[in-house]
Backbone as ProteinMPNN parsed JSONL, in Angstrom:
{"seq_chain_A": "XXXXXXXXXXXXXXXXXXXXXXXXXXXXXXXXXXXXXXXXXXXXXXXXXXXXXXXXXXXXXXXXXXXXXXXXXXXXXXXXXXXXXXXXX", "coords_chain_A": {"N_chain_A": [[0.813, -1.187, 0.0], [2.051, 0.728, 0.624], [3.582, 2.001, -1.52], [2.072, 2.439, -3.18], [0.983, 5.146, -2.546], [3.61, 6.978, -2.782], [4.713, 6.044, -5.399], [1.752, 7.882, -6.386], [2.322, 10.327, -5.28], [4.53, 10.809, -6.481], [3.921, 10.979, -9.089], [1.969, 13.208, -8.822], [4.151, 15.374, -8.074], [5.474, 15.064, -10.337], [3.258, 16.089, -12.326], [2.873, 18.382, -11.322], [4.673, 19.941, -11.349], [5.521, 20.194, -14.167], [3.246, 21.408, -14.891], [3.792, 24.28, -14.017], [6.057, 24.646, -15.098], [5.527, 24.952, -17.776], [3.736, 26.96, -17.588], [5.538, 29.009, -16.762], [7.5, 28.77, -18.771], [5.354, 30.052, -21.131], [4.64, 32.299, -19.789], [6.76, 33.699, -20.346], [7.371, 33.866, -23.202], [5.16, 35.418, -23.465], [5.956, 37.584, -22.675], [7.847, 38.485, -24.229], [6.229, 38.979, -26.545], [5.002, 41.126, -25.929], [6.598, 43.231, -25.359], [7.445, 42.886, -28.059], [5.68, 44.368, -29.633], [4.79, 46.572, -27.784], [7.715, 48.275, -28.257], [7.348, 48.367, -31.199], [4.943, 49.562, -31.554], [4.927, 51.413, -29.735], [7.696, 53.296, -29.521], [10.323, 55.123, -28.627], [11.745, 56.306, -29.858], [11.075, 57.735, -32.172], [9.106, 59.686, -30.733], [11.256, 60.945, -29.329], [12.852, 62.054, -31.501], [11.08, 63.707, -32.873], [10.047, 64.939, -30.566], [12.749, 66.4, -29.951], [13.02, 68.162, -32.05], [10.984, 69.631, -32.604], [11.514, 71.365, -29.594], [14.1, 72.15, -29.681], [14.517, 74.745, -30.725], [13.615, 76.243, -28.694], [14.744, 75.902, -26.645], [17.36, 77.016, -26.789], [16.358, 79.8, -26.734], [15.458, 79.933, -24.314], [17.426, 79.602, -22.274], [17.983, 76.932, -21.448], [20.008, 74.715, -19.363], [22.752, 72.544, -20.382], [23.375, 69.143, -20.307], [25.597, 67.905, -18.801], [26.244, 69.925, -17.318], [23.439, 69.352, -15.654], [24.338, 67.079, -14.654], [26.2, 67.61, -12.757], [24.825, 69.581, -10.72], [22.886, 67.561, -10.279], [24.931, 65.895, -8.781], [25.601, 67.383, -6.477], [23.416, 68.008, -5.873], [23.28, 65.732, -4.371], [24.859, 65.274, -2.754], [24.588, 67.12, -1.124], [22.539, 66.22, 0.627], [24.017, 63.874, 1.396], [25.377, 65.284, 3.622], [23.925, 66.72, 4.968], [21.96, 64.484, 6.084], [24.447, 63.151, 7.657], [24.532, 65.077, 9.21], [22.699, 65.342, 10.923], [22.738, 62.773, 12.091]], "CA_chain_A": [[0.0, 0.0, 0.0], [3.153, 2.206, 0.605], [4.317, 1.783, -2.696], [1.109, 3.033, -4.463], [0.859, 6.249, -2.352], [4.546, 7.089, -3.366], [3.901, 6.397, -6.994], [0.75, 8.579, -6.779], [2.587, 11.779, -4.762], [5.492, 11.162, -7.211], [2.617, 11.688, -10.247], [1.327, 14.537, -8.988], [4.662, 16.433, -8.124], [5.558, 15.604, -11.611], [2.451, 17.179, -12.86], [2.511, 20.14, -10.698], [6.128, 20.671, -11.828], [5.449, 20.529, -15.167], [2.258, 22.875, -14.881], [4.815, 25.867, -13.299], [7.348, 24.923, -15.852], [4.777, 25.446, -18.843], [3.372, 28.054, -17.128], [6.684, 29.742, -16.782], [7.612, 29.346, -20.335], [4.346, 30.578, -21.785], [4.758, 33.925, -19.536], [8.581, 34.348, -21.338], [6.558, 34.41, -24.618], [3.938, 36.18, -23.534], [6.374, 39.086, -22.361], [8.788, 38.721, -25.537], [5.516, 39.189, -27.648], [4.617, 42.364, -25.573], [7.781, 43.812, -26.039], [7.844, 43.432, -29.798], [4.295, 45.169, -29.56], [5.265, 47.744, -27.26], [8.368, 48.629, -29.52], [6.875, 48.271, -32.585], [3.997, 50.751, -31.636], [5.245, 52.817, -28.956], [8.913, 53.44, -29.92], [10.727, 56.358, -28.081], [13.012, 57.014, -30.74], [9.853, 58.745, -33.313], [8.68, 60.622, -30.075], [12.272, 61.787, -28.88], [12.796, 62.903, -32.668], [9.752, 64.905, -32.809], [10.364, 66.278, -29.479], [13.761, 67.233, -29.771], [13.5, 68.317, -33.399], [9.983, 71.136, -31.637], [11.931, 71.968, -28.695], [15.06, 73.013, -29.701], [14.973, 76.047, -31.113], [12.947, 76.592, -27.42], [16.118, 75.642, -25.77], [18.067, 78.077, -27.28], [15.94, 80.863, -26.33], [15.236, 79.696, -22.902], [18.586, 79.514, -21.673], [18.3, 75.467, -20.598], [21.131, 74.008, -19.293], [22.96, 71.097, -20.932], [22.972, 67.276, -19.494], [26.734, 68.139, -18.443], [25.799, 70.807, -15.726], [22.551, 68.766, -14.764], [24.737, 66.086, -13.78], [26.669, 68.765, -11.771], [24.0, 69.51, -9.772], [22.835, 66.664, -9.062], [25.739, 64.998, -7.527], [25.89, 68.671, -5.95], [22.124, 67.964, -4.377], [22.884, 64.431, -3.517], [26.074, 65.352, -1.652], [24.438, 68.029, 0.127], [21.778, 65.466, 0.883], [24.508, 63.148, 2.778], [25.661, 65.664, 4.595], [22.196, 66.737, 6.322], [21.69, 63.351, 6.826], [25.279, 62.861, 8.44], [24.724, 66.111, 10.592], [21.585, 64.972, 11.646], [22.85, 61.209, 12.49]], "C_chain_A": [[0.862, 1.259, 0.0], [3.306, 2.677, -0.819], [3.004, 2.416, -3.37], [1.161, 4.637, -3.754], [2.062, 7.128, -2.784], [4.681, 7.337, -4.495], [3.112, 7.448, -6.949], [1.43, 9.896, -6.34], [3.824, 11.815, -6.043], [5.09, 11.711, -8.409], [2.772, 13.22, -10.079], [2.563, 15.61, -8.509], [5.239, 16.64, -10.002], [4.943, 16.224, -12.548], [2.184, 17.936, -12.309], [3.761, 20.701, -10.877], [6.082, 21.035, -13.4], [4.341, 21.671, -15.869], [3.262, 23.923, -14.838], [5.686, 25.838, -14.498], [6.521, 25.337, -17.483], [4.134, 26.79, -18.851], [4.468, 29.254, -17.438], [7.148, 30.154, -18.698], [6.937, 29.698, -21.175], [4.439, 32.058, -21.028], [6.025, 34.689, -20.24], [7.919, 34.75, -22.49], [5.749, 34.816, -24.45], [4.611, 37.649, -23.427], [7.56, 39.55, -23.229], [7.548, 38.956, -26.503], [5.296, 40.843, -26.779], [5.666, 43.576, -25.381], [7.629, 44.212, -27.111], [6.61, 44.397, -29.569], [4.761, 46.81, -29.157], [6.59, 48.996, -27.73], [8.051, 48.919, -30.563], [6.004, 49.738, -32.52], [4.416, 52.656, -30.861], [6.481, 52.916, -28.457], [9.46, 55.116, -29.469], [11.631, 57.389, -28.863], [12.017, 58.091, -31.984], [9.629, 59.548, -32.391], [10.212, 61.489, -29.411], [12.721, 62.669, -30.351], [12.337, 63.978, -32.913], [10.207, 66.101, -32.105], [11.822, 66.989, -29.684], [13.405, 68.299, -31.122], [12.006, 70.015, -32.637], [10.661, 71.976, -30.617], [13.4, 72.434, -28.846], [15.547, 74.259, -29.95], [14.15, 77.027, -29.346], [13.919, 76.733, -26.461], [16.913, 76.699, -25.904], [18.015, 79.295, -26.541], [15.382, 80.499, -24.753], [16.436, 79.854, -22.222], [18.818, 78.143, -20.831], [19.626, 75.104, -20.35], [21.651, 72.743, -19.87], [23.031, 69.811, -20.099], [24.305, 67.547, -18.314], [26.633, 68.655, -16.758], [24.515, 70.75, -15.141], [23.198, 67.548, -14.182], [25.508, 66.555, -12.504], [25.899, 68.798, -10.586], [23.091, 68.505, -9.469], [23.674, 65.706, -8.076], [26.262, 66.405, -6.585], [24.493, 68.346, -5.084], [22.565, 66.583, -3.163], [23.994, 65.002, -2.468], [25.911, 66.364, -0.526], [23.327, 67.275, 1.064], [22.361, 64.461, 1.885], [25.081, 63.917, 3.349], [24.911, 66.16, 5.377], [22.513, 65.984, 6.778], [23.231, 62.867, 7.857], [25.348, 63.874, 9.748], [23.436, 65.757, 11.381], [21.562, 63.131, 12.186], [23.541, 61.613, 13.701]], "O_chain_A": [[0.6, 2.387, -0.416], [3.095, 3.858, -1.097], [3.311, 3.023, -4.395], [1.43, 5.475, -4.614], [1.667, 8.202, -3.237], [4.784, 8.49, -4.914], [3.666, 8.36, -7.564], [1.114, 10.802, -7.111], [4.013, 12.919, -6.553], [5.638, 12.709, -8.876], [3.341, 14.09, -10.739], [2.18, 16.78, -8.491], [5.373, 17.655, -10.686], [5.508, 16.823, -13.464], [1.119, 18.481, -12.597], [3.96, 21.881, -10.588], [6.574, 22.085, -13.81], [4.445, 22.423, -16.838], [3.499, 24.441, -15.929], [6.075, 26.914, -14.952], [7.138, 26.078, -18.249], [4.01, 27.55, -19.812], [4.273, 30.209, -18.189], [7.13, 31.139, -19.437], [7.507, 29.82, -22.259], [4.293, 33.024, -21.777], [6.175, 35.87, -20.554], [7.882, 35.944, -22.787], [5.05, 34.756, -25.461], [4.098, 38.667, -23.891], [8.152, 40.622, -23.099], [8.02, 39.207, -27.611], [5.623, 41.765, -27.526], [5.333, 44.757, -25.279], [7.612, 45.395, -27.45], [7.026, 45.495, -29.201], [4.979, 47.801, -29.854], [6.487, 50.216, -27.599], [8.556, 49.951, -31.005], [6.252, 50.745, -33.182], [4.342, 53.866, -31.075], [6.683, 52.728, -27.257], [8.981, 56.125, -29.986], [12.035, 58.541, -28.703], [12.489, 59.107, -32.494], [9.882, 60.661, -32.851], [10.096, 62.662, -29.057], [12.907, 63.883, -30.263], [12.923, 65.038, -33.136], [10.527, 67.259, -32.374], [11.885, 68.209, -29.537], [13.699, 69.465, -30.856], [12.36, 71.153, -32.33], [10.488, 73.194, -30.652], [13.815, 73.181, -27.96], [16.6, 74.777, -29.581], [14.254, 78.23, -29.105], [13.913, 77.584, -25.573], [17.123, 77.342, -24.876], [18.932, 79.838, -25.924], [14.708, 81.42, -24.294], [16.2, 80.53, -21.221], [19.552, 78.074, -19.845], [20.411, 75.226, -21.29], [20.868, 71.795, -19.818], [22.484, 69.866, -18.998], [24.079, 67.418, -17.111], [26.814, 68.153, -15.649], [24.158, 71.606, -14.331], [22.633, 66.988, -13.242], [25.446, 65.978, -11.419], [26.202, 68.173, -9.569], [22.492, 68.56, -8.394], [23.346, 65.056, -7.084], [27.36, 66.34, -6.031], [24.458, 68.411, -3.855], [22.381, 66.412, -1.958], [23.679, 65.073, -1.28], [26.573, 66.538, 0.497], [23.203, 67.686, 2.218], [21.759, 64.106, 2.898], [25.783, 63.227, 4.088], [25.163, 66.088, 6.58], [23.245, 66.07, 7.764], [22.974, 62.185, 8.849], [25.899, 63.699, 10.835], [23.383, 66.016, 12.583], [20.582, 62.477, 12.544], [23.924, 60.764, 14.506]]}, "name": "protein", "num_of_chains": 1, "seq": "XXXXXXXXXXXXXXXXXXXXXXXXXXXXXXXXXXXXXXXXXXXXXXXXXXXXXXXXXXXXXXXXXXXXXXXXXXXXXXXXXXXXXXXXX"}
């Protein structure tokens, strides 16, 4: 009688392993198809085009700063950021 309950739990982990593992590889292709989709349709490189190609002559006349001296200030906030937090530790 041992011997059949054994068999039968050994069954059913092999079909509850192979559920998860089908499972698993049907969500990989489900989220490599929603990718291509999501690429395909809504591609950042047509909307950064656009936008840059409208807003630059905006830039100009605004006086924006470049990427250069936004990286500036922010390792200029963060660093003033650990030192609060170190004067206040």
């Amino acid at each position: 009688m041992e011997v059949n309950l054994v068999t039968e739990s050994i069954k059913f982990m092999v079909l509850g392993m192979t559920t998860v593992y089908l499972f698993l590889i049907l969500l990989i292709y489900v989220l490599k198809f929603q990718a291509f989709i999501i690429q395909k349709y809504f591609s950042k490189k047509s909307e950064s085009k656009s936008l840059s190609k409208k807003t630059e002559p905006a830039n100009l006349h605004l006086g924006v700063v470049d990427n250069q001296n936004d990286e500036t200030m922010l390792v200029a906030a963060i660093t003033t950021a650990i030192a609060e937090y170190r004067k206040n530790s």
